[in-house]
PDB file of N, CA, C and O in Angstrom, chain B, residues numbered from 101:
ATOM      1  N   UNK B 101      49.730 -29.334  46.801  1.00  0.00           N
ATOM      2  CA  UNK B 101      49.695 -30.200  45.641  1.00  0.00           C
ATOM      3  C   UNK B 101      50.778 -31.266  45.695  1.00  0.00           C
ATOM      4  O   UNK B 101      50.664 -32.413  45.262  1.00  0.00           O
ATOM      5  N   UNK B 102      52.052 -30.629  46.400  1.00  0.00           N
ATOM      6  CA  UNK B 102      52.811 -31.816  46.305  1.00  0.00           C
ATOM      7  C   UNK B 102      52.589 -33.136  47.615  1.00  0.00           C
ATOM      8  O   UNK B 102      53.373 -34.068  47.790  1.00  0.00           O
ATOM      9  N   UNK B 103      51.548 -32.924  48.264  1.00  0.00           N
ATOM     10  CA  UNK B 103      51.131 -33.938  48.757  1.00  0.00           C
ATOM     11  C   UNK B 103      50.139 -34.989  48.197  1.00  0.00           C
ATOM     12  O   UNK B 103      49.812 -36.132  48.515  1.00  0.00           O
ATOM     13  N   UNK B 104      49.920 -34.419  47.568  1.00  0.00           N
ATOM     14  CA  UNK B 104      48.428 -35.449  46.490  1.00  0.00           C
ATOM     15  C   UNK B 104      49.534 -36.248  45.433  1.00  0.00           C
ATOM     16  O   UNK B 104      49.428 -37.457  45.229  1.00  0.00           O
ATOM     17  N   UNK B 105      50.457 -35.528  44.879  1.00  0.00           N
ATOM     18  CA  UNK B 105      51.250 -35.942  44.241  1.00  0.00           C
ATOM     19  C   UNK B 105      52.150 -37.784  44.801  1.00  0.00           C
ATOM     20  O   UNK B 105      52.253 -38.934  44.375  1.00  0.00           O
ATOM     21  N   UNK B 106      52.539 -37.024  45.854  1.00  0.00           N
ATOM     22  CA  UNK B 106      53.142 -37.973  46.879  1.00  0.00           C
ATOM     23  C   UNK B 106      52.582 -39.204  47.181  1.00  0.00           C
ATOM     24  O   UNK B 106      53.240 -40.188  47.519  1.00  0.00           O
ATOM     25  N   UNK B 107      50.961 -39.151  47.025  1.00  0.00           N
ATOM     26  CA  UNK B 107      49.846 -40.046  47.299  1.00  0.00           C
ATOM     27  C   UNK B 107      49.838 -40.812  46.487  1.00  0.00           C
ATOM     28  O   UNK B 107      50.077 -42.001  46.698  1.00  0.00           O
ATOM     29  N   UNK B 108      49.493 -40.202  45.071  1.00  0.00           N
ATOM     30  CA  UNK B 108      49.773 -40.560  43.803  1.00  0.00           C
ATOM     31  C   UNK B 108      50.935 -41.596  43.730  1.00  0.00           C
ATOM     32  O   UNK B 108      50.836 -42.806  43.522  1.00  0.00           O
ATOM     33  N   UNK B 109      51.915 -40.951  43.918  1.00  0.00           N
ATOM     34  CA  UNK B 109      53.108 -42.066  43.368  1.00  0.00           C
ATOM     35  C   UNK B 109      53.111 -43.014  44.602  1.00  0.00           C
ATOM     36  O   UNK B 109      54.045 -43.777  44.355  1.00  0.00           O
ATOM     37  N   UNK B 110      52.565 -43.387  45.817  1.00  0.00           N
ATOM     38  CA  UNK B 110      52.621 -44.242  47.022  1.00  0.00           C
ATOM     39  C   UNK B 110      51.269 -45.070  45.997  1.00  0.00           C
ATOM     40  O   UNK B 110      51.780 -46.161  45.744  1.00  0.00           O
ATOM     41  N   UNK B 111      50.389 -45.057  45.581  1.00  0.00           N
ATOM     42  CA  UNK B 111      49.365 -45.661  45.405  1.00  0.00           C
ATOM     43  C   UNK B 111      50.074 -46.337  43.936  1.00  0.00           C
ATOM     44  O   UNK B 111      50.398 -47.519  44.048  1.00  0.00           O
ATOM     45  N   UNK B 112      50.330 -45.698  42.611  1.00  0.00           N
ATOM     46  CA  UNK B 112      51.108 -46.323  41.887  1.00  0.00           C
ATOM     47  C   UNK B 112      51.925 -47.360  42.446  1.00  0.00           C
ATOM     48  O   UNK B 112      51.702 -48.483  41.995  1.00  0.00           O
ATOM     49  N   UNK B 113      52.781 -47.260  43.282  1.00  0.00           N
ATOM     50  CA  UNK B 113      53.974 -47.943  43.794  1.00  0.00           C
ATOM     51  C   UNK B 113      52.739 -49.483  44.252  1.00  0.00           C
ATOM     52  O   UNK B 113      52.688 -50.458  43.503  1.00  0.00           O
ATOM     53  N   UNK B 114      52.116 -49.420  45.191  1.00  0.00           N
ATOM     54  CA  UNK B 114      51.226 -49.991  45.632  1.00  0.00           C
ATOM     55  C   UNK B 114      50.729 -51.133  44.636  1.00  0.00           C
ATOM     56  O   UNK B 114      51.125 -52.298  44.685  1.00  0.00           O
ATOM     57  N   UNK B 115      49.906 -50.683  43.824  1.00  0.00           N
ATOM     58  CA  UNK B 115      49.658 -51.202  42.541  1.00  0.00           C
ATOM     59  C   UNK B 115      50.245 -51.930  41.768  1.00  0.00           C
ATOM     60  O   UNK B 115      49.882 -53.086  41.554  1.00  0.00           O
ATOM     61  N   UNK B 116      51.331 -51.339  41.175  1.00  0.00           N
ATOM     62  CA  UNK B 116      52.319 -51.780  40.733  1.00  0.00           C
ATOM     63  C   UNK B 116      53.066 -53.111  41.757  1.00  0.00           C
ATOM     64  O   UNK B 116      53.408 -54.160  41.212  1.00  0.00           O
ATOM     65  N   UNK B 117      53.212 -52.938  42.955  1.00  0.00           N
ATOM     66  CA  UNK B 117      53.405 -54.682  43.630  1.00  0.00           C
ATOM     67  C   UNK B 117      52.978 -55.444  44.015  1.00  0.00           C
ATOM     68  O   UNK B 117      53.434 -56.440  44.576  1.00  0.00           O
ATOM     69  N   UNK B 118      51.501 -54.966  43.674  1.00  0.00           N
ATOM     70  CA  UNK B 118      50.702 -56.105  43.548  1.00  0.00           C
ATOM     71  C   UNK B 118      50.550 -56.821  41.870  1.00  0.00           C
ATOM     72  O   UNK B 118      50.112 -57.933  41.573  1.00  0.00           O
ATOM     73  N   UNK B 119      50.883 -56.140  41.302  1.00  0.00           N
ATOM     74  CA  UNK B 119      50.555 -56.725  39.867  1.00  0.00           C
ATOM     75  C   UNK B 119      52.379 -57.878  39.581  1.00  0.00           C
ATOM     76  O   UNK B 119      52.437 -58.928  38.941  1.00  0.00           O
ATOM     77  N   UNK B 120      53.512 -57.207  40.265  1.00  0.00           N
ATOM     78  CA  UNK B 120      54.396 -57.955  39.684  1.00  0.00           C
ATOM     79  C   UNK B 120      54.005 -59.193  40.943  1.00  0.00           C
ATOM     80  O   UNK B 120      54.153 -60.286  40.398  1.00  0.00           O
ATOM     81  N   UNK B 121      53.642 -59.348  42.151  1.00  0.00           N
ATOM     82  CA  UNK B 121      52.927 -60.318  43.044  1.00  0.00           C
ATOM     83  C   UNK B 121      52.456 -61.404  42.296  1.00  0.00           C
ATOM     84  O   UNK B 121      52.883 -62.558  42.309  1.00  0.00           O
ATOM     85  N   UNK B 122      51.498 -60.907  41.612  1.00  0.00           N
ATOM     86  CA  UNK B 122      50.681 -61.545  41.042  1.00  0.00           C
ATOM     87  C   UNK B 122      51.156 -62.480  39.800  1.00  0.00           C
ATOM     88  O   UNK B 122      51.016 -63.692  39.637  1.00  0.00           O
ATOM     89  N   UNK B 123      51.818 -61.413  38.917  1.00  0.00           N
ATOM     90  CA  UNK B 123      52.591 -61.906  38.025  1.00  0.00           C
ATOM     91  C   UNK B 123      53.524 -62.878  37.734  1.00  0.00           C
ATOM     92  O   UNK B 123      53.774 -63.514  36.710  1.00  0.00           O
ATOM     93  N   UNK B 124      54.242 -62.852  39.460  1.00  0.00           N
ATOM     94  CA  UNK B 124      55.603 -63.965  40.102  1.00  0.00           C
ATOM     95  C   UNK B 124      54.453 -65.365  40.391  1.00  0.00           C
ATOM     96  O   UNK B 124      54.567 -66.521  39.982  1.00  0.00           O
ATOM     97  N   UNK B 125      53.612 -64.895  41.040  1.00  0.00           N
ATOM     98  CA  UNK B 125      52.923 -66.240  41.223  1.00  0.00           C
ATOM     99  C   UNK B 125      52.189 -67.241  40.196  1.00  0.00           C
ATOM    100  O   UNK B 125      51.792 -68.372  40.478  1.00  0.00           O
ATOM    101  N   UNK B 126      52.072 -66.486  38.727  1.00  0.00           N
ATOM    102  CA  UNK B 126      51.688 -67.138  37.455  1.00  0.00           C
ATOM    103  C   UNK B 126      53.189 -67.808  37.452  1.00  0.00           C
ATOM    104  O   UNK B 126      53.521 -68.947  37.779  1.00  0.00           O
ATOM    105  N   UNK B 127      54.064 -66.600  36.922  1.00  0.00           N
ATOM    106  CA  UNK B 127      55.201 -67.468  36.828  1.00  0.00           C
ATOM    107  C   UNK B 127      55.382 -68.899  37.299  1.00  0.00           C
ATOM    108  O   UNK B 127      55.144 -69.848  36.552  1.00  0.00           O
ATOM    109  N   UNK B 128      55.774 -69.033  38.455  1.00  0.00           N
ATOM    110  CA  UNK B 128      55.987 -69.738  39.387  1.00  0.00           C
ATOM    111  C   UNK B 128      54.812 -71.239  38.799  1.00  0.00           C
ATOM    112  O   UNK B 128      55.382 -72.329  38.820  1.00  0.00           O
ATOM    113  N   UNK B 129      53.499 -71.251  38.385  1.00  0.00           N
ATOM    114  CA  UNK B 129      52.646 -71.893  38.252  1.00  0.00           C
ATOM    115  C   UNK B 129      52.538 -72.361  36.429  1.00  0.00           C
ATOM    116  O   UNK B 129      51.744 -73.020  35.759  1.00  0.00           O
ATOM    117  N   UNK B 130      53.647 -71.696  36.188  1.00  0.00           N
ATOM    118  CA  UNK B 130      54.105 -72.375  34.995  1.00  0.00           C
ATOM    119  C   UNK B 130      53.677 -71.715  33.708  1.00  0.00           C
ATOM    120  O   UNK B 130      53.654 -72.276  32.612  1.00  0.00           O
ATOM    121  N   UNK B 131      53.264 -70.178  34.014  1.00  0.00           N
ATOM    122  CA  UNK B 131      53.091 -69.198  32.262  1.00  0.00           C
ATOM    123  C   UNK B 131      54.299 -68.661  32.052  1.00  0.00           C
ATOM    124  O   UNK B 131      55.092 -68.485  32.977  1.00  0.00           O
ATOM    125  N   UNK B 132      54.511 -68.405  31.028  1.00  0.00           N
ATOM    126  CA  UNK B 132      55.254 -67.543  30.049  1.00  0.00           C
ATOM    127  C   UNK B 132      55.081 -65.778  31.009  1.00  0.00           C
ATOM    128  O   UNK B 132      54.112 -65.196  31.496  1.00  0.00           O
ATOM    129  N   UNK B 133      56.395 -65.484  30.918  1.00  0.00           N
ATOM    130  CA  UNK B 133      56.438 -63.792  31.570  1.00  0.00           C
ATOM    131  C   UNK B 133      55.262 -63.137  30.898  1.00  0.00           C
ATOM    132  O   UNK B 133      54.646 -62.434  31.700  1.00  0.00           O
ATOM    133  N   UNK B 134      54.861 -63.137  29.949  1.00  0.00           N
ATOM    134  CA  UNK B 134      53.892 -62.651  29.050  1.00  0.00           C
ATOM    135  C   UNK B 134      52.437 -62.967  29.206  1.00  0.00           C
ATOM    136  O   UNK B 134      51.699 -62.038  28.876  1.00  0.00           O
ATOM    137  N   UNK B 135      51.960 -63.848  29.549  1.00  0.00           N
ATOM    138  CA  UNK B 135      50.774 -64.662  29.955  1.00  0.00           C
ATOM    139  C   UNK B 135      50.719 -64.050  31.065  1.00  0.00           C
ATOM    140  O   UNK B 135      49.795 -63.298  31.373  1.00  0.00           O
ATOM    141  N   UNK B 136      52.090 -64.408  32.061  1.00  0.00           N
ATOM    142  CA  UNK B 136      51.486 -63.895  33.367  1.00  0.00           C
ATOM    143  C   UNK B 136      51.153 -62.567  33.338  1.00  0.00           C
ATOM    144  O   UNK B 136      50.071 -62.324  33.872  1.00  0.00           O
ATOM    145  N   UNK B 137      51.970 -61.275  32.708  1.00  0.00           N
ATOM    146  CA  UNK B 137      51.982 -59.897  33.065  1.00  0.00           C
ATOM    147  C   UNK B 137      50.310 -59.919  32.410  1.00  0.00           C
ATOM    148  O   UNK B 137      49.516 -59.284  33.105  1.00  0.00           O
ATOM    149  N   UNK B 138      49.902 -60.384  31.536  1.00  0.00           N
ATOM    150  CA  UNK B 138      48.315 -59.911  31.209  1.00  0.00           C
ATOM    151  C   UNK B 138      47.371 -60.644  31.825  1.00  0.00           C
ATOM    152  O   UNK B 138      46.264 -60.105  31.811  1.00  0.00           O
ATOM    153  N   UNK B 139      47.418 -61.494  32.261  1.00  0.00           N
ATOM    154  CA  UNK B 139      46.726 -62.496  33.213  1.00  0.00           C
ATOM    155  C   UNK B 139      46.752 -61.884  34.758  1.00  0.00           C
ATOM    156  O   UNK B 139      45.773 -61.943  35.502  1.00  0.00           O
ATOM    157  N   UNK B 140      47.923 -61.335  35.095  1.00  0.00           N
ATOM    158  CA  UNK B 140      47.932 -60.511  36.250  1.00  0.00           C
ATOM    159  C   UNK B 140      46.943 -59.032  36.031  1.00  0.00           C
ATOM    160  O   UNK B 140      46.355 -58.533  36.991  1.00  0.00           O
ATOM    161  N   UNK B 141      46.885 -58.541  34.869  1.00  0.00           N
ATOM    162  CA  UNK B 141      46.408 -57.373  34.794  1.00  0.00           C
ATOM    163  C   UNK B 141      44.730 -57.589  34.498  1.00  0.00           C
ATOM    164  O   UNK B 141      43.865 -56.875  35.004  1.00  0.00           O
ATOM    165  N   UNK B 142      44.499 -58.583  33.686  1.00  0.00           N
ATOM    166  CA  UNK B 142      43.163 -59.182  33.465  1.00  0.00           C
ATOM    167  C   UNK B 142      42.409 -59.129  35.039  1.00  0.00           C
ATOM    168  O   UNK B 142      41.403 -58.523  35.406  1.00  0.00           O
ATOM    169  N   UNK B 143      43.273 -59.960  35.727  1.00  0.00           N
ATOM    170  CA  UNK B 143      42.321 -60.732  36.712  1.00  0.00           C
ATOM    171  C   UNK B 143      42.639 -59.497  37.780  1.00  0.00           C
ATOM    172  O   UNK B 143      41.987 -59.592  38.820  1.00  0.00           O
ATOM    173  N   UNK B 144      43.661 -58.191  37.684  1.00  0.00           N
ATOM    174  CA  UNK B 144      43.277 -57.154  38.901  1.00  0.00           C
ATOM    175  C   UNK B 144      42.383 -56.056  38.227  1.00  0.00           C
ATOM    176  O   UNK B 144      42.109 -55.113  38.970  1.00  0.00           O
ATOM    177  N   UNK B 145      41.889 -56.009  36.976  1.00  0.00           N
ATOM    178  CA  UNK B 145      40.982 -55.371  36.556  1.00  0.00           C
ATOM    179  C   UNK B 145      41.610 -53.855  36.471  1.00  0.00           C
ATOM    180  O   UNK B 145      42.802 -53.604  36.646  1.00  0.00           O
ATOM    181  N   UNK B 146      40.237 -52.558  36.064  1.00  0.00           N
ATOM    182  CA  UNK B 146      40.624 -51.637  35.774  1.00  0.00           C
ATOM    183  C   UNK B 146      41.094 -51.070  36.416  1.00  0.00           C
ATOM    184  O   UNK B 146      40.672 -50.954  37.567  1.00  0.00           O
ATOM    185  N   UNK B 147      42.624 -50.198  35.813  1.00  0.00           N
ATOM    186  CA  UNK B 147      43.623 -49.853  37.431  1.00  0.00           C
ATOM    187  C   UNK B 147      43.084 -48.316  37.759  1.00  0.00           C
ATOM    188  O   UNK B 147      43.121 -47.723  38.838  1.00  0.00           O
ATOM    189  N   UNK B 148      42.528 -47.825  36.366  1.00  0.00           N
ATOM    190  CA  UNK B 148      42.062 -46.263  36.420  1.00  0.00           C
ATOM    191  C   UNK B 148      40.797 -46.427  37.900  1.00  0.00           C
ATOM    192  O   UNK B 148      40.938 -45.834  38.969  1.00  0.00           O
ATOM    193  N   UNK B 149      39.661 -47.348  37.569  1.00  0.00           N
ATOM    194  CA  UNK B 149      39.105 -47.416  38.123  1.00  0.00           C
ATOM    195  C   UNK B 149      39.322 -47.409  39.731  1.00  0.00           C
ATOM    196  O   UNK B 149      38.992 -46.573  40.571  1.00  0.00           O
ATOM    197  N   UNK B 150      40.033 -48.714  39.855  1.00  0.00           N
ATOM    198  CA  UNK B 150      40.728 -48.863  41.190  1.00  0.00           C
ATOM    199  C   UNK B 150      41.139 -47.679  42.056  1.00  0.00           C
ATOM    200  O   UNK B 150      40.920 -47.445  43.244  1.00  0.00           O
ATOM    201  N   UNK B 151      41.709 -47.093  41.246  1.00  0.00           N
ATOM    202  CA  UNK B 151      42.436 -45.466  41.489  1.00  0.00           C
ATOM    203  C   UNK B 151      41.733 -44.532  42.277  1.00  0.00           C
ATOM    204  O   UNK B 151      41.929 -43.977  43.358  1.00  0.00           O
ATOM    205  N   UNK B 152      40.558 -44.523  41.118  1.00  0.00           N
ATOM    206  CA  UNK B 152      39.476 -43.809  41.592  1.00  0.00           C
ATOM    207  C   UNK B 152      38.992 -43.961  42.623  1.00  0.00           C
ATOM    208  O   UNK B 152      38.820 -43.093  43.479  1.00  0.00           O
ATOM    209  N   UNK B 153      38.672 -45.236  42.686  1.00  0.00           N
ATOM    210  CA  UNK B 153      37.660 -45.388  43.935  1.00  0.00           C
ATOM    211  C   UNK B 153      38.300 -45.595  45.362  1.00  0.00           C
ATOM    212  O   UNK B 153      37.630 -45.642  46.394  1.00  0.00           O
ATOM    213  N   UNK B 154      40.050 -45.745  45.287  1.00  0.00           N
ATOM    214  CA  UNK B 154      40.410 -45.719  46.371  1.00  0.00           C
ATOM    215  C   UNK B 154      40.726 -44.096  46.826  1.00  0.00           C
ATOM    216  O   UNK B 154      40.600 -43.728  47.994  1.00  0.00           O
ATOM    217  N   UNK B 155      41.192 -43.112  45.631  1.00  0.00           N
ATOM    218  CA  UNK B 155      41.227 -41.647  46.202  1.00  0.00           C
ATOM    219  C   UNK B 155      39.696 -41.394  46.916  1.00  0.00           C
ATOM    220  O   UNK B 155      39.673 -40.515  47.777  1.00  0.00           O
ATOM    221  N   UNK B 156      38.511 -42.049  46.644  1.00  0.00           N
ATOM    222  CA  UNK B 156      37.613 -41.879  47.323  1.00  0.00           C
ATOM    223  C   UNK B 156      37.556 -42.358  48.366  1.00  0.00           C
ATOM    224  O   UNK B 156      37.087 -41.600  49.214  1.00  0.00           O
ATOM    225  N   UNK B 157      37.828 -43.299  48.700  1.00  0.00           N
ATOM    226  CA  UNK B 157      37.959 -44.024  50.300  1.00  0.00           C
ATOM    227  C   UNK B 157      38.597 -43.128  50.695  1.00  0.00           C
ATOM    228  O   UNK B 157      37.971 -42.375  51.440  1.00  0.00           O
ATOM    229  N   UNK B 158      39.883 -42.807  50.461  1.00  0.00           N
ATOM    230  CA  UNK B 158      40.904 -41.927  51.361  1.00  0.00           C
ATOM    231  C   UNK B 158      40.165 -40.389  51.423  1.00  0.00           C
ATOM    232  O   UNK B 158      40.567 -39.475  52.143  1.00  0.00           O
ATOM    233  N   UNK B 159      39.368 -40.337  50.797  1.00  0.00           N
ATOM    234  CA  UNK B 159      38.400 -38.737  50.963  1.00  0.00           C
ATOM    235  C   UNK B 159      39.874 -37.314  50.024  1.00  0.00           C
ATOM    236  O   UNK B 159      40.041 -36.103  50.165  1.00  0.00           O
ATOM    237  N   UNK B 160      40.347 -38.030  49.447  1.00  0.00           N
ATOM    238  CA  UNK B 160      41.514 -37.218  48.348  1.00  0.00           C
ATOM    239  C   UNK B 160      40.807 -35.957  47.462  1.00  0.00           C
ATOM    240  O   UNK B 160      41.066 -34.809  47.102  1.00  0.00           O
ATOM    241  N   UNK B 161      39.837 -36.874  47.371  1.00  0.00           N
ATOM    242  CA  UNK B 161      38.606 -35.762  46.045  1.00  0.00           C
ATOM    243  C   UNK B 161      38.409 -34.757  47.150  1.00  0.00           C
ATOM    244  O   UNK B 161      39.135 -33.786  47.362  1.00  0.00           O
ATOM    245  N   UNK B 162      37.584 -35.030  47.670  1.00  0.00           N
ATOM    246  CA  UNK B 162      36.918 -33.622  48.531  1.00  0.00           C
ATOM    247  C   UNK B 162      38.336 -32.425  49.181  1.00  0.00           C
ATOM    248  O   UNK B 162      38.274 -31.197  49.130  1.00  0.00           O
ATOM    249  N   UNK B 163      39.561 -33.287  49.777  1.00  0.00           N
ATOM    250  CA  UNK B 163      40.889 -32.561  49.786  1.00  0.00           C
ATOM    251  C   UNK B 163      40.844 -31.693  48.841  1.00  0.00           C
ATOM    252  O   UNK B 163      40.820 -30.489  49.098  1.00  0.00           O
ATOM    253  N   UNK B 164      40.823 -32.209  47.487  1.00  0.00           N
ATOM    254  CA  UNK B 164      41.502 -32.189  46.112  1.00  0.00           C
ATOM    255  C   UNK B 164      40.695 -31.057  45.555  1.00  0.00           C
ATOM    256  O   UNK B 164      41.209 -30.214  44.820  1.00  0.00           O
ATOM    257  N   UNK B 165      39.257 -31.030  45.950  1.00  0.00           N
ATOM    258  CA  UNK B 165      38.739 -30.064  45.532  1.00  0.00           C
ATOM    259  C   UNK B 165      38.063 -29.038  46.286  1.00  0.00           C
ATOM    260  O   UNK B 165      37.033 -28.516  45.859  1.00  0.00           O
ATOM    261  N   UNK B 166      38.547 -28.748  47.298  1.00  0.00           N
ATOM    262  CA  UNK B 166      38.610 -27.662  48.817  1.00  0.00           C
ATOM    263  C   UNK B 166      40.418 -26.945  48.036  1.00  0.00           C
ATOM    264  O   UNK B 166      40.446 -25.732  47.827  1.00  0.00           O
ATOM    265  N   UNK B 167      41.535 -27.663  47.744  1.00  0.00           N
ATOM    266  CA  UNK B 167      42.573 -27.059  47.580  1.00  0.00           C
ATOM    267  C   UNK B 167      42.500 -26.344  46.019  1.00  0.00           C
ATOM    268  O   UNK B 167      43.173 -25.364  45.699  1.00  0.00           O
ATOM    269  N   UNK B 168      41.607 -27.002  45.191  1.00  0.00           N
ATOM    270  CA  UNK B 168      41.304 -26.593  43.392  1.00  0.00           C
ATOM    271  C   UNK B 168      40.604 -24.757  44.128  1.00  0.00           C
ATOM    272  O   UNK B 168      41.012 -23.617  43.908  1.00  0.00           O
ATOM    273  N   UNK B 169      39.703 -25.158  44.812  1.00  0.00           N
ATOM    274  CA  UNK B 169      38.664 -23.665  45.284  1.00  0.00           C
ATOM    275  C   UNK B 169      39.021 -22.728  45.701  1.00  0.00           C
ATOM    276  O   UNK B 169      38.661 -21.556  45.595  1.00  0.00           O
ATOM    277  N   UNK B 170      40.169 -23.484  46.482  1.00  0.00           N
ATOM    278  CA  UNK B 170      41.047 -21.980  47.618  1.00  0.00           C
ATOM    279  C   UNK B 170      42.225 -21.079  46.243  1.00  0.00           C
ATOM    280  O   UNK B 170      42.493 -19.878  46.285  1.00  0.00           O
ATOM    281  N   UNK B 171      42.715 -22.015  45.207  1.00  0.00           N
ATOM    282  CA  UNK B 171      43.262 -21.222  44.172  1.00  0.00           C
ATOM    283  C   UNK B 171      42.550 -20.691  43.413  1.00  0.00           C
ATOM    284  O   UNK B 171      42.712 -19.501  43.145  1.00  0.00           O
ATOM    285  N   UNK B 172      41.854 -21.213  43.021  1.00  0.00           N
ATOM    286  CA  UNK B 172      40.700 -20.166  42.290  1.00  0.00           C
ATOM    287  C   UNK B 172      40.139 -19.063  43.101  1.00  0.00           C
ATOM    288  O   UNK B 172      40.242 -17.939  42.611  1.00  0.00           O
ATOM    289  N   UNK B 173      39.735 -19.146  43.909  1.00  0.00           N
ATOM    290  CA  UNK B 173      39.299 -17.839  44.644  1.00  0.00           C
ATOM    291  C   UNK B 173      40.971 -16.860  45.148  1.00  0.00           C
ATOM    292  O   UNK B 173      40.933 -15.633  45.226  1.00  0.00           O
ATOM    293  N   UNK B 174      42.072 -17.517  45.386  1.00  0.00           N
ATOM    294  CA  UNK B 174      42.910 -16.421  45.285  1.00  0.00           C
ATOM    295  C   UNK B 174      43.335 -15.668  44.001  1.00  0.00           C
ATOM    296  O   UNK B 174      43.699 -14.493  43.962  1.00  0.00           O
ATOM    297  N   UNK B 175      43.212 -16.701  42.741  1.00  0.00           N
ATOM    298  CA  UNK B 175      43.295 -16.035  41.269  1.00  0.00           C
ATOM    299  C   UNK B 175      42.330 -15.067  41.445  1.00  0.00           C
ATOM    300  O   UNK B 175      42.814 -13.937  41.505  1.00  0.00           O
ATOM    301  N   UNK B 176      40.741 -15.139  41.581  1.00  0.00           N
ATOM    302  CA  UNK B 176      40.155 -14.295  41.415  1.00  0.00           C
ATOM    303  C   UNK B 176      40.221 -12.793  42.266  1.00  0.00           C
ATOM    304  O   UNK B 176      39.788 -11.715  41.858  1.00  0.00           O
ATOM    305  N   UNK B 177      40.926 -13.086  43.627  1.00  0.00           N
ATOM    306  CA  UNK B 177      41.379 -12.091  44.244  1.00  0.00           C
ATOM    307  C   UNK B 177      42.143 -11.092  43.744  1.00  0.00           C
ATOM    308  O   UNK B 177      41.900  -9.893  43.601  1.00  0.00           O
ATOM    309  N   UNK B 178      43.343 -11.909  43.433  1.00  0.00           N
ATOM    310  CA  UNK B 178      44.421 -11.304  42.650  1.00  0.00           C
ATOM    311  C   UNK B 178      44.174 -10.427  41.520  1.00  0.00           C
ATOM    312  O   UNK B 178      44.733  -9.345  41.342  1.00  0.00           O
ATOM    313  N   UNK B 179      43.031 -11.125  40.535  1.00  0.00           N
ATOM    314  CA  UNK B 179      42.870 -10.173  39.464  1.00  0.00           C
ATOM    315  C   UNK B 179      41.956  -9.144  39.529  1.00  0.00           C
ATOM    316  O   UNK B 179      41.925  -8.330  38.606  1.00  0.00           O
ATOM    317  N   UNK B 180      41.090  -9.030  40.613  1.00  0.00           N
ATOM    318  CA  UNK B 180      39.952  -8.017  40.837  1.00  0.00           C
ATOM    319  C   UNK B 180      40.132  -7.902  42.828  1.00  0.00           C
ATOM    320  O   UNK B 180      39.748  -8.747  43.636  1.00  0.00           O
ATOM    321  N   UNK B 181      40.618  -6.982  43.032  1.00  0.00           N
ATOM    322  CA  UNK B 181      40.728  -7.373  44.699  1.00  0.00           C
ATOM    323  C   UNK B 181      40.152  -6.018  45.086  1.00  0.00           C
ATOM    324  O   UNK B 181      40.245  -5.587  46.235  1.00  0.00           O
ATOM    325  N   UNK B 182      39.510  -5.308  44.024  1.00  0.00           N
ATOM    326  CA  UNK B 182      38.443  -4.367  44.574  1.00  0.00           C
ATOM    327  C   UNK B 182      37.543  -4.897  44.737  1.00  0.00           C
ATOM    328  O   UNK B 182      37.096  -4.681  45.864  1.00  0.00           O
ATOM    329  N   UNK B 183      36.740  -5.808  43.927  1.00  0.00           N
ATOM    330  CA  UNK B 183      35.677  -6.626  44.089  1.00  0.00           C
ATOM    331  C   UNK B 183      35.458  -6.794  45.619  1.00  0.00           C
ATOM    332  O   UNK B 183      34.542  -6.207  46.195  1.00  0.00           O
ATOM    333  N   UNK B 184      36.322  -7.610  46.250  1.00  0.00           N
ATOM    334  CA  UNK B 184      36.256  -8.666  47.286  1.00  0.00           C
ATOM    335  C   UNK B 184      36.392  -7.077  48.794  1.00  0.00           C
ATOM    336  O   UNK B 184      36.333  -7.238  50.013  1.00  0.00           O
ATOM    337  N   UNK B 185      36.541  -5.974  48.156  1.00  0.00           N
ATOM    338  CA  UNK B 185      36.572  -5.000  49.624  1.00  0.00           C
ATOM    339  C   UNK B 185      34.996  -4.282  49.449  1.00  0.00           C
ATOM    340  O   UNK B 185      34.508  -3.713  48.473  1.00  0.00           O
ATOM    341  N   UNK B 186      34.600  -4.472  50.392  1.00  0.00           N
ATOM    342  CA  UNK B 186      33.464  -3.852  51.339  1.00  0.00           C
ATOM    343  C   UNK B 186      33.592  -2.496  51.270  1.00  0.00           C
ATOM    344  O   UNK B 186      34.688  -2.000  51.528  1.00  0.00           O
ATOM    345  N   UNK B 187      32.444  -1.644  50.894  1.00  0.00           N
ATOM    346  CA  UNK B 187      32.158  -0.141  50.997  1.00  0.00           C
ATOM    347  C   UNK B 187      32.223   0.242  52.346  1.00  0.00           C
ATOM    348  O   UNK B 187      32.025   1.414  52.665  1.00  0.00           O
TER     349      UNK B 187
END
C-alpha cells in the first residue's frame, strides 16, 4: 500500500506543476494571480477525472485490486482457517 501511496503523491506533485505552469504563464500574459489560478484549472479540466484515467494507463487499478483480494482472503483465513484445510 505504501507504494500506491507513493504514486499518489508523485502524480499529485505532477499535477500540481502543471497547474502552477500554467498559471505562471497567464500571469506572465497579463491576469490577476486569481484569474490565472482558475483559468489554469478551467482549461486543465477535471483533476479527479484525470487521476482516474491515468491510474488506468499505469494499470494501478488492476495492482490495486489483486492487493484489496490478497487481504481479504488473508482476513478471511485468519478468521475461519478451518474452512480453507482439506479433509
Amino acid at each position: 500500500m505504501r507504494l500506491f501511496r507513493r504514486w499518489d503523491h508523485d502524480l499529485n506533485a505532477e499535477i500540481e506543476a502543471h497547474l502552477r505552469m500554467a498559471e505562471q504563464d497567464r500571469v506572465e500574459r497579463g491576469e490577476t494571480r486569481e484569474q490565472a489560478r482558475r483559468g489554469a484549472r478551467r482549461e486543465f479540466g477535471n483533476e479527479a477525472l484525470i487521476k482516474e484515467v491515468t491510474r488506468e494507463m499505469w494499470g494501478w487499478c488492476a495492482l490495486y485490486g489483486l492487493a484489496r483480494d490478497f487481504r481479504y482472503a488473508a482476513r478471511m483465513l485468519r478468521k475461519s482457517p478451518g474452512f480453507a484445510v482439506r479433509p
